[in-house]
C-alpha positions in Angstrom: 12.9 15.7 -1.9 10.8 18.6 -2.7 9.0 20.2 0.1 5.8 22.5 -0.2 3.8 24.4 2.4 -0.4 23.7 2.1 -3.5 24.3 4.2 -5.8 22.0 5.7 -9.4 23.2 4.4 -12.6 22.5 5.9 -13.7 18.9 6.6 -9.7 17.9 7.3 -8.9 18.5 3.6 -5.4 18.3 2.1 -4.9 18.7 -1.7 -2.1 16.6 -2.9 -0.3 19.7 -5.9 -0.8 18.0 -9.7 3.0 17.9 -9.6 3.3 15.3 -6.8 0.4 13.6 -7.9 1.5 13.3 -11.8 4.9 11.3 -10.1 3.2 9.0 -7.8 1.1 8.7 -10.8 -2.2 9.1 -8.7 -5.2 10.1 -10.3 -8.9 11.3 -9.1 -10.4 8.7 -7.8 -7.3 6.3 -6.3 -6.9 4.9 -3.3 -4.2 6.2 -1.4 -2.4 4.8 2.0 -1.9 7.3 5.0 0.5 6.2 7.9 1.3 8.2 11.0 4.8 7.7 11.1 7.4 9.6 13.9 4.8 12.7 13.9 4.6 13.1 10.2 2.0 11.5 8.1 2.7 9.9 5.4 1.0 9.1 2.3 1.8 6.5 -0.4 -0.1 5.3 -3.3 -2.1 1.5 -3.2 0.6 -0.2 -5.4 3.7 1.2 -3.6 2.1 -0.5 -0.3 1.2 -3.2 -2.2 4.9 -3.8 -3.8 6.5 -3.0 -0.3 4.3 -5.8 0.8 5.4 -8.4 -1.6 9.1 -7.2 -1.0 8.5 -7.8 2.6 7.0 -11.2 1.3 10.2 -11.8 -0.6 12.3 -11.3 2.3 10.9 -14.5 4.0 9.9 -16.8 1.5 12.6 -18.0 -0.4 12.7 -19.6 -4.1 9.5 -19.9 -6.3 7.3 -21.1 -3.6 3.3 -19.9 -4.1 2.0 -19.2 -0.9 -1.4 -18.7 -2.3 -0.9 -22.0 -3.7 0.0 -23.6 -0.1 -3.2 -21.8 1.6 -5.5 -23.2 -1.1 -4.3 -26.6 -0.4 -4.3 -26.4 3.3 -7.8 -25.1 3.1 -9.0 -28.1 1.2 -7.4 -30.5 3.5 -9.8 -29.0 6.2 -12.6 -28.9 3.9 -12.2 -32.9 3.5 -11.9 -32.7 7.3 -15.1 -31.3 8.0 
């Protein structure tokens, strides 16, 4: 892991080096997690949180199972229902 030493500028700025950037392959503009993790912050790119989430997903849903799928269903069973 590669470890570099930066400044917070005014406003609570932190610039994230081109180098780090270019492989999380962030670019101007992208959204960008922070998480306050064991006193260090943390900060991951939106499609590493989003593929952590699915493999947490994975974990607990076994098989080929949709669960958008099951939610859409469920919620038109209430719909009939109301």
């Amino acid at each position: 892991m590669e470890t570099l030493s930066t400044r917070i500028a005014k406003g609570g700025r932190i610039v994230i080096p081109a180098e780090f950037r270019r492989v999380l392959g962030l670019e101007t503009g992208d959204e960008v997690i922070l998480r306050l993790d064991g006193g260090e912050v943390r900060i991951i790119s939106r499609r590493e949180a989003i593929r952590e989430a699915q493999a947490l997903v994975r974990e607990h849903v076994k098989g080929r199972r949709s669960l958008v799928k099951e939610l859409r269903e469920q919620r038109r069973r209430e719909a009939k229902l109301e």
